[in-house]
C-alpha positions in Angstrom: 0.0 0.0 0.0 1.8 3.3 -1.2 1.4 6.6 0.8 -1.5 8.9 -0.6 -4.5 10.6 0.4 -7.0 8.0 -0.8 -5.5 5.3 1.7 -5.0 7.2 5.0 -7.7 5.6 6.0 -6.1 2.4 5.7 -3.3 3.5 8.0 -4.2 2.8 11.7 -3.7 5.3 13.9 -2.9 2.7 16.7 0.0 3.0 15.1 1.1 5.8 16.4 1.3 7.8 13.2 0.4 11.6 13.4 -2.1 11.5 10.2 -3.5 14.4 8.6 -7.5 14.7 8.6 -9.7 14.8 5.9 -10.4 18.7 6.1 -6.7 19.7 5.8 -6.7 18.9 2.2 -8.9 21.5 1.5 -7.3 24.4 3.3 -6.3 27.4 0.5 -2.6 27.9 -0.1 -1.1 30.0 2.0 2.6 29.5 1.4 5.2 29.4 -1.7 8.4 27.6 -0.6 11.2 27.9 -3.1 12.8 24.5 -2.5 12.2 21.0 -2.1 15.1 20.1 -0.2 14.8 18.1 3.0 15.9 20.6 5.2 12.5 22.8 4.3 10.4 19.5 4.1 11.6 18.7 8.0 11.6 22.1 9.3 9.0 24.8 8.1 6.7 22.4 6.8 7.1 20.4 10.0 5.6 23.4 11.5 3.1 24.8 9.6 1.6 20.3 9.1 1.6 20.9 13.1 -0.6 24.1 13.2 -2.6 22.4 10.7 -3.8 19.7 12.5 -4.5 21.8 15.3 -6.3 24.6 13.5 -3.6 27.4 13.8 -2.4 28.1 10.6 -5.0 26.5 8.2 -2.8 26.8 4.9 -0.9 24.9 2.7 2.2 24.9 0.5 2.8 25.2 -3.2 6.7 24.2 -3.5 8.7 25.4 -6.3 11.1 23.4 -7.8 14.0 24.8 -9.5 16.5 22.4 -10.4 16.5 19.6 -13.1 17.7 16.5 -11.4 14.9 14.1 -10.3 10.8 14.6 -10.7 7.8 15.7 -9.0 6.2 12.0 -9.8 6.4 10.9 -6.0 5.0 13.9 -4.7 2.5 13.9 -7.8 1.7 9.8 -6.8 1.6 11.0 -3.0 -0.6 13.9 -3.2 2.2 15.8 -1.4 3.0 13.5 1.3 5.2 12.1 2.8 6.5 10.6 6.4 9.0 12.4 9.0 10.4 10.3 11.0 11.5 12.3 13.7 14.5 10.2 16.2 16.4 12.1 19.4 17.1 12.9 22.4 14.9 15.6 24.5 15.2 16.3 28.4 17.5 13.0 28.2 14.3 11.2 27.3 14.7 8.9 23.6 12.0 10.2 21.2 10.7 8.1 18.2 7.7 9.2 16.6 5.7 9.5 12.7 4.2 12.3 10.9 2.5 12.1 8.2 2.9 15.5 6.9 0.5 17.0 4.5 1.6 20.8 4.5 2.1 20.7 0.7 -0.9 20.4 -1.8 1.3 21.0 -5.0 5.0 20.6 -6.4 5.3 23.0 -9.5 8.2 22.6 -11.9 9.6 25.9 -13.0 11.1 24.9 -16.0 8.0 23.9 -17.6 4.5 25.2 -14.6 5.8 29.1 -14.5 2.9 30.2 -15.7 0.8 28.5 -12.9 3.6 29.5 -10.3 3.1 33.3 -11.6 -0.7 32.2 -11.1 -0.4 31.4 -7.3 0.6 35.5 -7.2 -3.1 36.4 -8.0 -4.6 34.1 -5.2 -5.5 36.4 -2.3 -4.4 34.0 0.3 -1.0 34.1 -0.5 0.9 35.3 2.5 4.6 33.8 2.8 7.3 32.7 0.7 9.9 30.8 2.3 13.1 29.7 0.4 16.1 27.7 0.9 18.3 27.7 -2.5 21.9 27.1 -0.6 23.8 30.2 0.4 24.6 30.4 -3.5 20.9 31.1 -4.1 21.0 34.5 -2.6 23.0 36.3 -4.9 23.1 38.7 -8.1 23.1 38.0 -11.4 23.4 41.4 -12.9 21.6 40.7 -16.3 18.6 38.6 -15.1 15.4 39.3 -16.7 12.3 39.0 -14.8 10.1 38.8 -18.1 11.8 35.6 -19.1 9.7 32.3 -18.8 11.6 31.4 -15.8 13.8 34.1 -14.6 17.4 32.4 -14.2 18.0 33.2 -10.3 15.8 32.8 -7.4 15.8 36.6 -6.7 15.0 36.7 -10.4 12.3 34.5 -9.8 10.9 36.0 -6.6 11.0 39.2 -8.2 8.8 38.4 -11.1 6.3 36.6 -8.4 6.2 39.8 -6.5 5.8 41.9 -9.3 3.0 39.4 -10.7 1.4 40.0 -7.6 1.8 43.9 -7.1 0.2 44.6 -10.7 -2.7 42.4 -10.3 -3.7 43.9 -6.9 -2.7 47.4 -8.5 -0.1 48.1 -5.4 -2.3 47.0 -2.6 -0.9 47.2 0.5 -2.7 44.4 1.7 -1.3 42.3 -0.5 2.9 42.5 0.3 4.2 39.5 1.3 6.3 38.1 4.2 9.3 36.3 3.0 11.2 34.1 5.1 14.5 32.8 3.5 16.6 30.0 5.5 19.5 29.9 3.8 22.4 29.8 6.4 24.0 33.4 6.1 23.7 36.1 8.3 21.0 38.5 7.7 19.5 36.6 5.0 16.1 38.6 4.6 18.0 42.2 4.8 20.6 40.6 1.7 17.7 39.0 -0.1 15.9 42.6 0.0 19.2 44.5 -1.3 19.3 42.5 -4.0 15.3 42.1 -5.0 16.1 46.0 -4.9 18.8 46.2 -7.2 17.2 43.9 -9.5 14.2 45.8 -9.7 16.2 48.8 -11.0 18.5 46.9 -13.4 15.2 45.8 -14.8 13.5 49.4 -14.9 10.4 48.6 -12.9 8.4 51.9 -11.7 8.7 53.9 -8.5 5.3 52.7 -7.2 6.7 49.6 -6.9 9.7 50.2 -6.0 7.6 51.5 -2.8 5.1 48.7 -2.7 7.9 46.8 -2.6 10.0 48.0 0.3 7.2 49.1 2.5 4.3 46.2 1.8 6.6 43.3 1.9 7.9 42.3 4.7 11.8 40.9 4.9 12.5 38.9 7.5 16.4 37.6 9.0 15.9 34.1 10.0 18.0 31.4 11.7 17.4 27.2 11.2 18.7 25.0 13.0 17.6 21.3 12.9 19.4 17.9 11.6 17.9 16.2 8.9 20.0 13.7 7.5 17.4 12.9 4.6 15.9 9.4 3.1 16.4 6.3 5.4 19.3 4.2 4.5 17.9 1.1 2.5 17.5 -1.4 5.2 16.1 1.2 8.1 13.4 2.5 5.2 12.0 -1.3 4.6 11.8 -1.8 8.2 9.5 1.6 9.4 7.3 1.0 5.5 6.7 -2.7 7.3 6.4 -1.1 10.6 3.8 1.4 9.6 2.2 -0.7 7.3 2.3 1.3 3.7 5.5 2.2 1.1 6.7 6.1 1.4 9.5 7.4 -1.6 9.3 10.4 0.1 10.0 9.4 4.0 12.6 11.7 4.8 14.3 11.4 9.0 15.3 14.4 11.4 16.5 14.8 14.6 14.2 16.0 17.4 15.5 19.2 18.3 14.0 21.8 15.7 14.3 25.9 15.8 13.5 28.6 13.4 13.4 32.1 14.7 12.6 34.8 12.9 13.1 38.2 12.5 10.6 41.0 12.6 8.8 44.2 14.5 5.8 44.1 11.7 3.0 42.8 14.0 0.7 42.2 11.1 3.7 39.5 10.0 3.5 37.9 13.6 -0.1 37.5 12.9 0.2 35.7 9.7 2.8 33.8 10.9 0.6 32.0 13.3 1.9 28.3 13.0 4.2 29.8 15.2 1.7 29.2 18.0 1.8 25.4 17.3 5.4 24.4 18.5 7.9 26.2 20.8 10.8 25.9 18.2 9.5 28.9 16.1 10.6 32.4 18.0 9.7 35.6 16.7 11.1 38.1 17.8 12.4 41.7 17.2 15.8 40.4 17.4 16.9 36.6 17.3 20.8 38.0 17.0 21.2 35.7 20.7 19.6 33.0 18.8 22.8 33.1 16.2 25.0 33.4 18.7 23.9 30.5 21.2 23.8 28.3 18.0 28.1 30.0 17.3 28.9 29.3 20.0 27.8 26.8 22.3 26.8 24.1 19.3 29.5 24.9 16.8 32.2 26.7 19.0 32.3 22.7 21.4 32.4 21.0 18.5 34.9 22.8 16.9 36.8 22.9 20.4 36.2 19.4 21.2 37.0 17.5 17.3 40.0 17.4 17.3 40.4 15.6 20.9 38.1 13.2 19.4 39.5 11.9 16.8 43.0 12.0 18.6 41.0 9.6 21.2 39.7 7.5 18.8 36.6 8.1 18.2 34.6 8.3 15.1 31.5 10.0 15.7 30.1 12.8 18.4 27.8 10.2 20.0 30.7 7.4 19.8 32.4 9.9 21.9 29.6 11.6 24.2 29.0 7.5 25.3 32.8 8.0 27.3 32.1 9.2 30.4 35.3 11.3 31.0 34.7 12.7 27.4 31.0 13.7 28.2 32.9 15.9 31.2 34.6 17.8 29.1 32.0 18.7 27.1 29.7 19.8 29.7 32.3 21.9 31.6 33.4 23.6 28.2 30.2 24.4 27.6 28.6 25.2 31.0 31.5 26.8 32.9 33.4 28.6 30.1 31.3 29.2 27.0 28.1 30.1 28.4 29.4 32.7 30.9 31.1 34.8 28.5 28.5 34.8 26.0 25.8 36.4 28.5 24.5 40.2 27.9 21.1 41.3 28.8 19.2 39.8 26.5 21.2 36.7 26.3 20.4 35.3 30.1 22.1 32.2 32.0 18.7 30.5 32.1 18.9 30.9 27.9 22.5 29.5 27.5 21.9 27.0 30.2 18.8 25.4 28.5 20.4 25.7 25.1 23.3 24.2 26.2 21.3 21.1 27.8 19.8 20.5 24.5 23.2 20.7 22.3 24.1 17.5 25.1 21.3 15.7 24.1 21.7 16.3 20.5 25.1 15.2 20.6 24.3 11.8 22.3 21.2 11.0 19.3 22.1 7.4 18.6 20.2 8.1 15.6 22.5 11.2 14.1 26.3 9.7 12.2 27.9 12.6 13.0 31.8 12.7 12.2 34.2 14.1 13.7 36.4 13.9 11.0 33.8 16.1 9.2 33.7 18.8 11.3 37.5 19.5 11.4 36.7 21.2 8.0 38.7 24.1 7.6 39.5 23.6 11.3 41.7 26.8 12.0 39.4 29.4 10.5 36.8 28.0 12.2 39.1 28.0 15.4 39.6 31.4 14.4 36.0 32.9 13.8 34.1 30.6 17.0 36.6 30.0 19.4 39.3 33.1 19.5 36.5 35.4 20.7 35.2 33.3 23.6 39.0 32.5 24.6 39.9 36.3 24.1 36.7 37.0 26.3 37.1 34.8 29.2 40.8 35.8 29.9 39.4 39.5 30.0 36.7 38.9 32.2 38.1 35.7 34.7 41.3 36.7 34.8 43.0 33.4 34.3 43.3 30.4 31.4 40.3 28.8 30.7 41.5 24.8 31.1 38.5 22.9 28.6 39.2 25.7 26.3 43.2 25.6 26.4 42.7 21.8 26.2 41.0 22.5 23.2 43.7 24.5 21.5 46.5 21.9 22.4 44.6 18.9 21.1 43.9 21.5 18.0 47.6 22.0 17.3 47.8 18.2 17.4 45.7 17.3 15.6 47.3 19.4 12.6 50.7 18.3 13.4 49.6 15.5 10.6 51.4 13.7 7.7 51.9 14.2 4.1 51.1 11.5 1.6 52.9 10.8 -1.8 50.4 13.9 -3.6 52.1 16.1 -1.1 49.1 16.9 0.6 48.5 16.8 4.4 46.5 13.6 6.4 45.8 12.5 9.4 45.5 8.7 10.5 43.0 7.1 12.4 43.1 3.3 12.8 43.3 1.7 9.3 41.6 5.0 7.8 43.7 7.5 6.4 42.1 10.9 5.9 43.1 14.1 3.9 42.9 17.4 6.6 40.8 20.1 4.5 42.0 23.0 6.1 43.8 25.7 4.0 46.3 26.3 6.9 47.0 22.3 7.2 50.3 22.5 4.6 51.9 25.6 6.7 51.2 24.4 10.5 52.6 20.8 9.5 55.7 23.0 8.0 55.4 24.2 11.2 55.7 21.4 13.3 58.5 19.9 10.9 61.2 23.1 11.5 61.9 21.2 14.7 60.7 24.3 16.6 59.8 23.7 20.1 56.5 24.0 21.7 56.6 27.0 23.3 57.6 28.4 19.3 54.8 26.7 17.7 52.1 27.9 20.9 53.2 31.1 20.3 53.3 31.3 16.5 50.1 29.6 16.1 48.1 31.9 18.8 49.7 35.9 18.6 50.6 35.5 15.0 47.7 37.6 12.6 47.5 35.0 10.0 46.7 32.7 12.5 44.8 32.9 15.6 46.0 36.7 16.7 44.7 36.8 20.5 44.9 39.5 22.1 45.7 39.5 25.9 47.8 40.5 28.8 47.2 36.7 30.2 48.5 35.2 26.3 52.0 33.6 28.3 49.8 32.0 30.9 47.8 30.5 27.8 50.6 29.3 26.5 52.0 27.7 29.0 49.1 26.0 30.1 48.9 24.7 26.4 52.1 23.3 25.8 51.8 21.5 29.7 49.0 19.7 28.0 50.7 19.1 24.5 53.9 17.7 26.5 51.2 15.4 28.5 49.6 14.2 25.5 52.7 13.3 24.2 53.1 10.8 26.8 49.5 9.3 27.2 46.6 9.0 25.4 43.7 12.0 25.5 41.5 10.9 27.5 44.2 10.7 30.4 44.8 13.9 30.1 41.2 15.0 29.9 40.6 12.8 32.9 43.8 14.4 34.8 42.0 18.0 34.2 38.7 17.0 35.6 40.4 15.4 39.0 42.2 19.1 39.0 39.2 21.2 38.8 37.3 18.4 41.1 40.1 19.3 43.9 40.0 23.3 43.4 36.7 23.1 43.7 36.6 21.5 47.0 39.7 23.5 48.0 
């Protein structure tokens, strides 16, 4: 039995399946998403399928999809659905469950359906565009013309939607939109609208709406944040189709953590916007700038911290690691007792970072999440460099003294990149049987480095007060250093987790003391 409207019925709900009822399918369309990926399907739809069934929101989707590879059949076969299978962790407690989301009613191809996509821009319940058309999507292309049948970019084909729309409501203001892109780049809404601007001038469109456009519509910066891994591996997918009793091409997994703030002070937006009422993950607010930075820091700032430790202990991926005991320490004291305390203001409280860093420990332990550590060492020393600099720089200003999880971090960063070369020349790093090429642009020069036969102290100090590197700042920078190459000569003689274990006995003793 394949997954489509006719045979919900056939699905029993004793299966603990969250299906869709029978009114939903008739709700008007609300929303056009510019995207079909999998990140959109098991975020934003998520939400706005949840508000459905509980009367909230009360519209659907008409997705847009842009690219040539693969087809609309399955959604087409499906009536637009398809199965999240949501696995995690939340308050420490395991979460499995099924929804059966119905949040799109159509898939249009805009190669060959822009006619009916422009046609969706005369329907009166149109409210929200969403988008997610990777970071590469939000950008110029000077000589785009909104008049051809498709534009070429997406802000070439969200400008011709928008200008559909503004001359059949004859400049309305009623009838702006509020668009919501996701891509993952700072101040996406205000950089979509600079460009929507620009390309309305390149393409001579009039004053009026020019105006509509800037003062109707409604821009708004907004910040995802939820792992979705995509389609089921082969095996897992046949087991949950046996275990829910139908066949779903579309069944697409996420983790359970899910967050989408956005941006805005319109309040007529936070009205529209009210699947935001169904789940606690959507914020809006008039600011979500702590938002970006809890998400900086305390998610990628750790990992970025903690990966190369991990692979130099052996392990292979974050929940491999967060199962060690004396690993899962360090974590939560990096996070809880050095990152969270300098990142505080007044909008960004302890009870904020505290929660958010709960949840980044139970997202790191999903059994259900591959995540490698050899991954995120990707372009490990600007990434050092961008996260991690500021909260070291920070901490030394405000405590005084050398923050030990984060110098920890640093040595078992310098390490790590104290690598190999292969026959190619280029720089790797071993880990059992598995060789593995470092993508860092830095790699080649900081094993250079660490081939000059310079001492530690040299390569501490090169690495951490030179510009090209890591240039901190700080009256404290020799007591860094010195802490840092104690650890590097430590885990030259025994294995990480020794020396992590070593520093947790030391701050269990000055605390007593």
């Amino acid at each position: 039995m394949k997954l489509c409207k006719s045979n919900l019925a056939a699905i029993k709900k004793t299966r603990g399946v969250s299906i869709p009822n029978e009114e939903i399918f008739s709700l008007p369309e609300k929303v056009i998403q510019f995207g079909t990926g999998v990140l959109l399907r098991g975020l934003p739809d998520y939400f706005i399928d949840k508000a459905n069934k509980q009367g909230l929101f009360n519209g659907r989707i008409v997705v847009v999809k842009s690219t040539n590879a693969g087809s609309t059949d399955a959604f087409n076969e499906q009536d637009g659905l398809y199965t999240l299978v949501v696995r995690g962790i939340e308050n420490n407690v395991k979460v499995q469950e099924y929804w059966v989301n119905a949040a799109i009613s159509r898939v249009l191809n805009v190669h060959n359906e822009w006619n009916d996509i422009l046609s969706c821009a005369a329907n009166p319940d149109m409210q929200i565009v969403i988008s997610n058309t990777t970071e590469v999507g939000i950008s110029l292309m000077e000589d785009d013309d909104i008049f051809a049948a498709p534009p070429v970019s997406f802000p070439g084909k969200l400008l011709a939607f928008l200008y559909h729309r503004f001359t059949i409501f004859n400049g309305a203001d009623s009838s702006g939109m509020v668009i919501i892109p996701t891509e993952l780049i700072v101040n996406n809404g205000k950089k979509l609208k600079e460009i929507i601007i620009e390309l309305a001038k390149r393409n001579h469109l009039s004053n009026d709406f020019l105006k509509w456009l800037n003062e109707a519509n409604d821009f708004c910066d907004s910040l995802v944040d939820r792992i979705v891994p995509g389609k089921l591996s082969e095996h897992d997918a046949k087991f949950v189709n046996q275990e829910l009793g139908y066949e779903d091409e579309l069944m697409i997994m996420s983790e359970a953590y899910r967050l989408w703030a956005i941006e805005t002070s319109r309040h007529s937006t936070k009205n529209i916007l009210s699947f935001a009422k169904a789940d606690a993950g959507v914020i809006i607010e008039d600011d979500i700038s702590i938002y970006r930075e809890l998400k900086l820091r305390l998610l990628n700032g750790t990992h970025t911290f903690s990966c190369g430790l991990a692979f130099l202990a052996g392990f292979d991926t974050v929940k491999e690691a967060m199962d060690n005991r004396i690993f899962a320490s360090y974590v939560t004291n990096l996070m809880l007792y050095e990152i969270a305390p300098v990142i505080l203001s007044e909008k960004l409280t302890q009870q904020k970072a505290k929660q958010f860093a709960l949840q980044v420990l139970d997202r790191f332990r999903n059994p259900a999440i591959a995540h490698h550590w050899i991954n995120i060492t990707m372009q490990y020393t600007s990434k050092m460099k961008m996260r991690n600099v500021p909260l070291i720089e920070a901490y030394l200003q405000q405590f005084k003294s050398v923050p030990p999880f984060m110098a920890l971090g640093i040595a078992g960063y310098l390490y790590f990149m104290q690598s190999n070369v292969n026959e190619q020349g280029q720089p790797v790093q071993q880990q059992g049987h598995n060789t593995y090429i470092l993508q860092d642009d830095y790699a080649l020069q900081i094993h250079q480095l660490w081939k000059s036969n310079a001492d530690f102290s040299t390569i501490i100090d090169t690495i951490l007060s030179n510009e090209n590197y890591f240039n901190i700042k700080s009256a404290l920078l020799p007591n860094l250093e010195t802490q840092i190459e104690l650890y590097l000569t430590n885990m030259q003689q025994n294995n990480v987790l020794t020396v992590m274990e070593e520093l947790m006995h030391q701050q269990m003793v000055s605390s007593i003391n």
